[in-house]
VEXDREN-2710 file (C-alpha; in Angstrom, 1 decimal):
% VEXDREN-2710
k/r/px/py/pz
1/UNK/116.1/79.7/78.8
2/UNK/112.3/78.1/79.0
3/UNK/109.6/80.2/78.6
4/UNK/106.1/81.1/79.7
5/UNK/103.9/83.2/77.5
6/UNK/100.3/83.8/78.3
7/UNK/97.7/86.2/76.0
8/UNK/96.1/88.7/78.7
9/UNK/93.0/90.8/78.5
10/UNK/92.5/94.6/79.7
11/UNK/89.1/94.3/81.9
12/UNK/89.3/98.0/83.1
13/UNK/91.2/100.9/81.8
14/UNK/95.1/100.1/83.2
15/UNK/96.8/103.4/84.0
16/UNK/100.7/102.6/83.8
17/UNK/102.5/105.4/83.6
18/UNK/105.9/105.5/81.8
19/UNK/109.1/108.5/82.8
20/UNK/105.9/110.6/82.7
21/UNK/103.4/109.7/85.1
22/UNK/101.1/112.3/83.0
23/UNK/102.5/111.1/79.6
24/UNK/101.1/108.6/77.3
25/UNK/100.6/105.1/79.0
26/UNK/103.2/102.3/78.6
27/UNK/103.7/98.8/79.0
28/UNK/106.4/98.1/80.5
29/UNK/108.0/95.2/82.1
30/UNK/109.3/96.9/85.8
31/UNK/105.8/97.4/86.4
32/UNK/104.7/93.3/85.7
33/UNK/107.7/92.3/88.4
34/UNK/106.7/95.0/91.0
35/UNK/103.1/93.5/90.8
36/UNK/104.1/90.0/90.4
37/UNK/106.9/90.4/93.1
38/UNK/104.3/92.1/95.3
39/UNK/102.0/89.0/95.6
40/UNK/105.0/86.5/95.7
41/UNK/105.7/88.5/99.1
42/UNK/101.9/88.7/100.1
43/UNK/101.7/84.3/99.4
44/UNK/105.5/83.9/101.4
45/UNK/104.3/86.1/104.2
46/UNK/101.2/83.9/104.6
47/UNK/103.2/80.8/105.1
48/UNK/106.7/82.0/106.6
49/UNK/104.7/84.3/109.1
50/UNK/107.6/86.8/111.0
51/UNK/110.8/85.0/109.1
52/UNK/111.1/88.2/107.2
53/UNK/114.3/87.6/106.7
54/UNK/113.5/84.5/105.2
55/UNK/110.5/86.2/102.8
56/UNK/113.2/88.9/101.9
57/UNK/115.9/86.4/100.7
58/UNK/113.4/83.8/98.5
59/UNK/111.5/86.9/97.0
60/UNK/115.3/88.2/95.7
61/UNK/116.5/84.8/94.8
62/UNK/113.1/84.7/92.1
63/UNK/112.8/88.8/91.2
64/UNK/116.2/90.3/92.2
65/UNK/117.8/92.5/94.7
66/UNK/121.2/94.9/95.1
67/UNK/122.9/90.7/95.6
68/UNK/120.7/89.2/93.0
69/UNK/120.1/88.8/89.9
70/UNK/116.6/88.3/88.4
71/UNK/116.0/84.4/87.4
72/UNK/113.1/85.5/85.5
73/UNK/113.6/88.3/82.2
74/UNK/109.8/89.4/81.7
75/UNK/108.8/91.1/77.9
76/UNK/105.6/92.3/76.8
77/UNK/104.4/91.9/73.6
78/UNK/102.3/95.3/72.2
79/UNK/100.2/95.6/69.1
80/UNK/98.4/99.3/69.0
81/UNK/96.2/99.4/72.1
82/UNK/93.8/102.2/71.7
83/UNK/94.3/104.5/74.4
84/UNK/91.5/107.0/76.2
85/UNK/91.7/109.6/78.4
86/UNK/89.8/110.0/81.7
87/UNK/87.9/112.5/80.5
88/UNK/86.2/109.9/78.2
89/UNK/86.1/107.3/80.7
90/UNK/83.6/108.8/82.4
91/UNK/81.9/110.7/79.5
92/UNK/78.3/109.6/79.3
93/UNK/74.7/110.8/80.1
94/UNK/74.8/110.9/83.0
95/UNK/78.2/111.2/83.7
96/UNK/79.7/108.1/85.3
97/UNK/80.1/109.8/89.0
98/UNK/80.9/106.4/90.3
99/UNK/84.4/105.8/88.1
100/UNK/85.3/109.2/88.1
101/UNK/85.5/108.9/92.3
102/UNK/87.5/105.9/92.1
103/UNK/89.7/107.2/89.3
104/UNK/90.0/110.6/90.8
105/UNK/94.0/110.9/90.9
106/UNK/93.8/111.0/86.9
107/UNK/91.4/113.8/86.6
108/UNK/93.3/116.8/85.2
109/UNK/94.1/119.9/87.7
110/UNK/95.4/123.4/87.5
111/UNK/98.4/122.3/87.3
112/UNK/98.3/119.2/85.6
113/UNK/96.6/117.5/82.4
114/UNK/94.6/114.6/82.6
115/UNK/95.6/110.6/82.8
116/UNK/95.6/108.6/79.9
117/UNK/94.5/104.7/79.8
118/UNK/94.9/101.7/77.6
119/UNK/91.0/100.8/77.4
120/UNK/89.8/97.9/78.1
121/UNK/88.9/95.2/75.9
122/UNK/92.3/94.9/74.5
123/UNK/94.8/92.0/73.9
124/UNK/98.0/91.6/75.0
125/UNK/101.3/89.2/75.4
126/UNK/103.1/88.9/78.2
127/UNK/106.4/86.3/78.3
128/UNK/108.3/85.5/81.2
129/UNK/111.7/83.9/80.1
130/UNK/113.3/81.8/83.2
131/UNK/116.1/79.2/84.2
132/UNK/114.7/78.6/87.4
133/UNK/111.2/80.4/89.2
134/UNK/109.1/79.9/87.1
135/UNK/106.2/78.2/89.7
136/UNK/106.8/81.4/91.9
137/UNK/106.2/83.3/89.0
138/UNK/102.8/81.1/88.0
139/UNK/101.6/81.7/91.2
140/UNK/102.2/85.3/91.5
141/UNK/100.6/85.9/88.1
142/UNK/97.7/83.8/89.4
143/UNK/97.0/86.1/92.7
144/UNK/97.4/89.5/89.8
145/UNK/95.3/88.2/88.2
146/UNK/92.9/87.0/90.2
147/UNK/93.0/89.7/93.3
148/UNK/95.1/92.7/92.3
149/UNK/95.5/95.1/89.4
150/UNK/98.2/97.0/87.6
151/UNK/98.8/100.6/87.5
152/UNK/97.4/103.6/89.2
153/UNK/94.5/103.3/91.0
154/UNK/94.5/99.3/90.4
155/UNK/93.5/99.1/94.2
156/UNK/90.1/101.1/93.0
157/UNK/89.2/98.9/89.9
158/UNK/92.1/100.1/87.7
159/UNK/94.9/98.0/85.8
160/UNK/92.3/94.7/86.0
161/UNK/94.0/92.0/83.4
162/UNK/92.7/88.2/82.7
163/UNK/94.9/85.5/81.3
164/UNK/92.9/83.8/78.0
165/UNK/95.9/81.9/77.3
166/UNK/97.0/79.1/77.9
167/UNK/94.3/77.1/79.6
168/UNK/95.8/74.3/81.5
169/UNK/98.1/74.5/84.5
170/UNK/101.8/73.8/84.3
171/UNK/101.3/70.9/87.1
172/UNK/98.0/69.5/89.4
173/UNK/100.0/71.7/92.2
174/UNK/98.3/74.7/90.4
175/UNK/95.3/76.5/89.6
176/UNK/94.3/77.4/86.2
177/UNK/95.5/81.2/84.9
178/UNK/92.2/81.0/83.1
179/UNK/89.0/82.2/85.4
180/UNK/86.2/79.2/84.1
181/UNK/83.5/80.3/86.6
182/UNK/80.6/81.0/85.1
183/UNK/78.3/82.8/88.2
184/UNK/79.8/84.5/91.5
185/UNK/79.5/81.1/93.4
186/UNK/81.4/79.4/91.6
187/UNK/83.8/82.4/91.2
188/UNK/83.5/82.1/95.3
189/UNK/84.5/78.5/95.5
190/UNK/87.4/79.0/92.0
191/UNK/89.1/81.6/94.3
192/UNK/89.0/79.6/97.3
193/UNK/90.5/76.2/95.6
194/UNK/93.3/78.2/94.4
195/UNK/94.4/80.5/97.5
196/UNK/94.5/76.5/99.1
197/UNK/96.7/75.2/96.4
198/UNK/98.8/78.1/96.3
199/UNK/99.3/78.3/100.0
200/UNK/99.8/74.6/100.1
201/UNK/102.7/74.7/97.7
202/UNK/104.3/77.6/99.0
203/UNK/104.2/76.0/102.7
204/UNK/106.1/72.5/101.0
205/UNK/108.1/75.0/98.6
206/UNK/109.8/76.9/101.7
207/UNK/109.4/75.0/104.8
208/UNK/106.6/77.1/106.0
209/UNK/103.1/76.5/107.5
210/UNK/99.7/77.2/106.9
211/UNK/99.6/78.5/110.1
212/UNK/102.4/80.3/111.1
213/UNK/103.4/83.1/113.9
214/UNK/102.9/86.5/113.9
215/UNK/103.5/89.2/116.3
216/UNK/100.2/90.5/116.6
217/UNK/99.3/92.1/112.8
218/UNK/102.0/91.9/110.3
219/UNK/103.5/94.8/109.5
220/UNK/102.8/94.1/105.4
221/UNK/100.1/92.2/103.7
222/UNK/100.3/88.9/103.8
223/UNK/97.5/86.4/102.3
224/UNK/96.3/84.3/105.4
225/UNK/92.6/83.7/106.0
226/UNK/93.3/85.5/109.7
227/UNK/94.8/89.0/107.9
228/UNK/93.2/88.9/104.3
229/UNK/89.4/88.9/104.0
230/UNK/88.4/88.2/100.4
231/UNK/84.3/88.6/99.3
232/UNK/82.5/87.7/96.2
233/UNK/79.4/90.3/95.5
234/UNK/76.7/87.6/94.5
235/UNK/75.4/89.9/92.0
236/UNK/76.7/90.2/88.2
237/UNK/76.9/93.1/85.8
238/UNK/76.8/93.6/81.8
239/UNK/79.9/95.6/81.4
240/UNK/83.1/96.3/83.5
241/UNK/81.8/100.3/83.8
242/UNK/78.7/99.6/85.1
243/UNK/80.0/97.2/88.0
244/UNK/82.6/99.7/89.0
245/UNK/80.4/102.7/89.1
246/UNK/78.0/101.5/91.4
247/UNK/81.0/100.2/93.2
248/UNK/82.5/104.1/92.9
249/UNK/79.1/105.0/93.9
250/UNK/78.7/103.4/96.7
251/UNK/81.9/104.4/98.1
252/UNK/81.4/107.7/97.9
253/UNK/78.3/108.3/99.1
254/UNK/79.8/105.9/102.9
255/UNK/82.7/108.2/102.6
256/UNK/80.9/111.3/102.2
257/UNK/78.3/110.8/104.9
258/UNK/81.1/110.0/107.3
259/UNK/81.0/112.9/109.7
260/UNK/82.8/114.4/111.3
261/UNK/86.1/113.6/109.9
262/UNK/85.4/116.8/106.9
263/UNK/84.1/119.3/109.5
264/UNK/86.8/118.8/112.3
265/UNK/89.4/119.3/109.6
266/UNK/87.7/122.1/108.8
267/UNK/87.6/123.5/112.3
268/UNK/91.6/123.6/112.5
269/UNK/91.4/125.0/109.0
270/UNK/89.6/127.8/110.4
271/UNK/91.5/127.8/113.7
272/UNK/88.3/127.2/115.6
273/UNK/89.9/124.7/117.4
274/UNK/93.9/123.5/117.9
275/UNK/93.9/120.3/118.3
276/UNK/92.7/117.4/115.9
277/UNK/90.6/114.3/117.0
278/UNK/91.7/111.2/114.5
279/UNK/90.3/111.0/110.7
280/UNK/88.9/108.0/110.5
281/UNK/88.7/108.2/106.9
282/UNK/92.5/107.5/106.7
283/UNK/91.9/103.6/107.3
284/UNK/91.5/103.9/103.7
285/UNK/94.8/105.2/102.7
286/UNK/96.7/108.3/102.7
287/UNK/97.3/110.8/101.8
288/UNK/93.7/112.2/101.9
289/UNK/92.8/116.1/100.5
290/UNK/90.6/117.9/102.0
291/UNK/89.2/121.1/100.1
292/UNK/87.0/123.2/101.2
293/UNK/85.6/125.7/98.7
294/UNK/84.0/128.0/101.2
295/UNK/87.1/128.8/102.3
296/UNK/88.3/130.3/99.3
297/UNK/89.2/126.4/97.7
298/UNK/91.5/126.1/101.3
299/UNK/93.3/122.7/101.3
300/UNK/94.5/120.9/103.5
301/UNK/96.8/117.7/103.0
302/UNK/96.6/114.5/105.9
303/UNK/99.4/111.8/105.7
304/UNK/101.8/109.9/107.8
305/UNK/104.2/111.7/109.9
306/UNK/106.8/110.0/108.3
307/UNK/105.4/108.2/105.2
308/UNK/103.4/110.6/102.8
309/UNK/102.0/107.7/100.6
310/UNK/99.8/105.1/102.3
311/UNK/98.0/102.4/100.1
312/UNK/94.4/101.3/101.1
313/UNK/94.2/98.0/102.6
314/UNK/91.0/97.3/100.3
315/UNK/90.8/96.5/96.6
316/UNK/88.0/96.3/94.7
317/UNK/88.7/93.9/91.3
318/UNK/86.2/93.7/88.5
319/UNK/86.2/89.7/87.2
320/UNK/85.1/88.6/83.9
321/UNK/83.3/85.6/84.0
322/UNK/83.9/82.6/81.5
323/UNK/80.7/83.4/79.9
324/UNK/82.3/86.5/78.5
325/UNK/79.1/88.3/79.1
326/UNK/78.8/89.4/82.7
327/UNK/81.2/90.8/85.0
328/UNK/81.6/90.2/89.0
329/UNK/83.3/92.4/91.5
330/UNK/85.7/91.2/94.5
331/UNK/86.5/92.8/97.8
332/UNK/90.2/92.1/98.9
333/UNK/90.5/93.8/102.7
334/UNK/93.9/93.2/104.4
335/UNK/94.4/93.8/107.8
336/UNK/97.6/95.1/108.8
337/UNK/98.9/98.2/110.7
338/UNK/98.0/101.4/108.5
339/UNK/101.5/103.0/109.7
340/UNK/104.1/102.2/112.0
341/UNK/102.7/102.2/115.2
342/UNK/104.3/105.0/117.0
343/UNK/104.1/107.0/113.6
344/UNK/101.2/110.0/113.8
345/UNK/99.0/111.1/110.9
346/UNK/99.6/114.6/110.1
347/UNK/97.8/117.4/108.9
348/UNK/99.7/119.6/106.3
349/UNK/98.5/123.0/105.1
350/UNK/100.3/125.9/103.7
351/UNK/100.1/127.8/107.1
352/UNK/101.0/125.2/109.6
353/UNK/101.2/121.4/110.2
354/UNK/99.4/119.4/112.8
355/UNK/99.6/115.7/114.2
356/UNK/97.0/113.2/115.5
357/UNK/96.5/109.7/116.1
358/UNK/96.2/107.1/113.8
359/UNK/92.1/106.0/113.8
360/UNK/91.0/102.3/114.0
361/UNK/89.8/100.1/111.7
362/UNK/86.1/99.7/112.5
363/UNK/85.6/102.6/109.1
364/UNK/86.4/99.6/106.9
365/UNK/84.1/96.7/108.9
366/UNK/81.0/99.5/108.7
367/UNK/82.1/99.7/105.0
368/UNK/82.2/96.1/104.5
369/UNK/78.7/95.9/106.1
370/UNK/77.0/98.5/104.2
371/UNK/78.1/96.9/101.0
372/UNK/76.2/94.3/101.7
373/UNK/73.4/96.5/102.9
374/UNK/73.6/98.6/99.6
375/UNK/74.1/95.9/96.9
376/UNK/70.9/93.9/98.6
377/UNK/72.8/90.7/97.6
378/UNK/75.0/88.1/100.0
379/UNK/79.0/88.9/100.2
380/UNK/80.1/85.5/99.5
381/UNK/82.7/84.8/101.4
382/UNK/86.0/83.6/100.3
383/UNK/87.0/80.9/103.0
384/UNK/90.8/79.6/101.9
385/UNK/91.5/78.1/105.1
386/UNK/93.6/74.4/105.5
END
C-alpha cells in the first residue's frame, strides 16, 4: 500500500472522546474518517446535487459501508500530548466567559465530571495508508482542515488542527494542505482558490457539475456557493483563546438578548400559557436547555420530535496564519433544513412534553449581521463560485 503522512498541529483544545465520553481524551482513528468522510459527502453533494444515491455509493467505495470495505487504513501517530481540563481552559483573571459559552457541553455537572482536552499547541502524525482514494482523501483533509474541526464542540471553535507537513500538493489539481496566508485577505482569496479546485475536480472526478439540481434546500450540507456561506473576519488575533473568546462573547450576548424565546418557554414552564410560539433560537442547533433558577433550577429540554441531537449549521474555526503569530477566525453557515420538514420541535420537561413549529432562519442572517456590526471590521467574503 502507498502512503500519505502529514505532521498536524492542535490550534484549539480538541475534545475526542474515547468509550468514555467523560474519560481521558483519545486519538483515535474512527473519529479522522467520520470527519474526513463528513466533508467528502459535503464536496460530492456540491457537485452531484440530489443523486444521493450516487453521493452514497462513491463516499462507501473511498471510507466504507455494511458492502464495502475501506480503501483507505488511517493511523495516528501519538507522542505524550499534554492534556487540560476545561476548568483550566477558561481559568484566568478574568475568567474567559467567551470559551467557556462555546465549550459549555464539557463543563462538569451534578452528575458528571468535567471534559478533558489535548491543548493546543501540540504536534501530531497522522498517516493514511491507501491502494486507491487517496485524492478523495487529500481533499477531505483539505476542507478539515481548512473549514471544520474534530471532536466535541468542533462546530464552536473546538478540535481546530493545521497540516505543517508536507508543503506541496500531491498534483496542480490541488490545493496546498499547508495554510501560507499571511493576513485575512489573503486567507479570503487561499480559501476561495481551493473550494474552486476542489469542486472542479470532484465535478471531472464523478461526472457532476458545478451547478447541479436541487429540490429546493438539500436535506444535508453540501459545499455549493448557493447553500454554504463561508466569511473571513478581517481582523487578526495574538493567540487562538483570545479570538475565540470574543467570538464566545459575542455569541452570547446575541443569544442572550434574543427575547422572547427564554420567557415564552418559561410561560409553559409555569403553565401560564399552553401553547408554544416557535424558539427561534433552535436555528442554531438542538437540543437547547433551558433553566430557570427562579423556578427552583426548573428545566426544560427543546429538540426534534423525532431527532434529539441537531447540529448547528454554523461553525466558527480559528486559522493560524503562516506568520505563526496571529490567528484569524472563519464563519462557515450552511443552509439546509434544520429538521425534516414535517418533523416539530418539542419541548420536554419532567411533567409534560409539548410541540411547536420549527422557526426560520432569519436568527442566523441577524447573527451574521451583527458580527459584523460587533467586530467593527468587513466579513470578507468567501466567493468560490465557477
Amino acid at each position: 500500500m502507498n502512503k500519505l503522512e502529514v505532521t498536524l498541529e492542535i490550534i484549539t483544545p480538541l475534545f475526542l472522546g474515547g468509550a468514555d465520553p467523560r474519560g481521558e481524551p483519545e486519538l483515535r482513528p474512527p473519529s479522522f474518517r467520520g470527519a474526513l468522510r463528513f466533508w467528502f459527502r459535503a464536496l460530492l453533494g456540491g457537485v452531484l446535487g440530489i443523486d444521493t444515491k450516487k453521493i452514497f455509493e462513491k463516499e462507501s467505495e473511498i471510507f466504507g459501508s455494511t458492502e464495502y470495505a475501506s480503501s483507505l487504513l488511517i493511523r495516528v501517530q501519538v507522542d505524550n500530548l499534554y492534556k487540560k481540563k476545561f476548568s483550566e481552559l477558561i481559568r484566568n483573571k478574568p475568567i474567559k466567559q467567551g470559551i467557556a459559552y462555546l465549550f459549555f457541553s464539557a463543563r462538569a455537572t451534578k452528575h458528571e465530571l468535567e471534559r478533558s482536552a489535548f491543548d493546543a499547541n501540540q504536534k501530531f502524525k497522522l498517516s493514511i495508508s491507501y491502494h486507491n482514494g487517496i485524492e478523495a482523501a487529500y481533499a477531505s483533509l483539505w476542507l478539515l482542515t481548512h473549514l471544520g474541526g474534530l471532536g466535541s464542540r468542533s462546530r464552536r471553535g473546538g478540535g481546530n488542527l493545521q497540516v505543517l507537513e508536507p508543503t506541496e500538493a500531491i498534483n496542480a489539481e490541488f490545493p496546498k494542505l499547508t495554510v501560507s496566508a499571511k493576513n485575512p485577505r489573503e486567507l479570503q482569496d487561499e480559501l476561495a482558490q481551493g473550494l474552486k479546485q476542489l469542486r472542479k475536480w470532484a465535478a471531472k472526478q464523478f461526472n457532476g457539475s458545478l451547478n447541479p439540481a436541487f429540490r429546493g434546500k438539500p436535506d444535508f450540507v453540501v459545499l455549493h456557493p448557493d447553500y454554504c456561506r463561508i466569511w473571513v473576519i478581517d481582523q487578526t488575533f495574538n493567540t487562538w483563546d483570545e479570538a475565540l473568546n470574543e467570538f464566545g462573547l459575542k455569541m452570547q450576548r446575541f443569544r442572550n438578548r434574543r427575547s422572547p424565546d427564554y420567557e415564552n418557554v418559561k410561560a409553559v414552564v409555569m403553565g401560564h400559557e399552553c401553547k408554544l410560539q416557535p424558539v427561534q433560537r433552535a436555528a442554531f442547533g438542538l437540543p437547547i436547555v433551558f433553566f430557570y433558577p427562579s423556578l427552583k433550577g426548573q428545566t426544560a429540554i427543546l429538540e426534534g420530535s423525532k431527532h434529539d441531537r441537531r447540529a448547528s449549521p454554523l461553525i466558527v474555526k480559528v486559522v493560524k496564519l503562516a506568520d505563526n503569530r496571529k490567528y484569524v477566525l472563519v464563519i462557515v453557515q450552511f443552509i439546509n433544513p434544520l429538521l425534516p420538514q414535517n418533523e416539530k420541535l418539542k419541548l420536554r420537561t419532567d411533567k409534560f412534553k409539548l410541540e411547536t413549529q420549527q422557526p426560520t432562519a432569519t436568527i442566523l442572517e441577524e447573527f451574521i449581521q451583527e458580527l459584523e456590526n460587533e467586530f467593527a471590521s468587513r466579513l470578507l467574503i468567501v466567493n468560490y463560485e465557477g
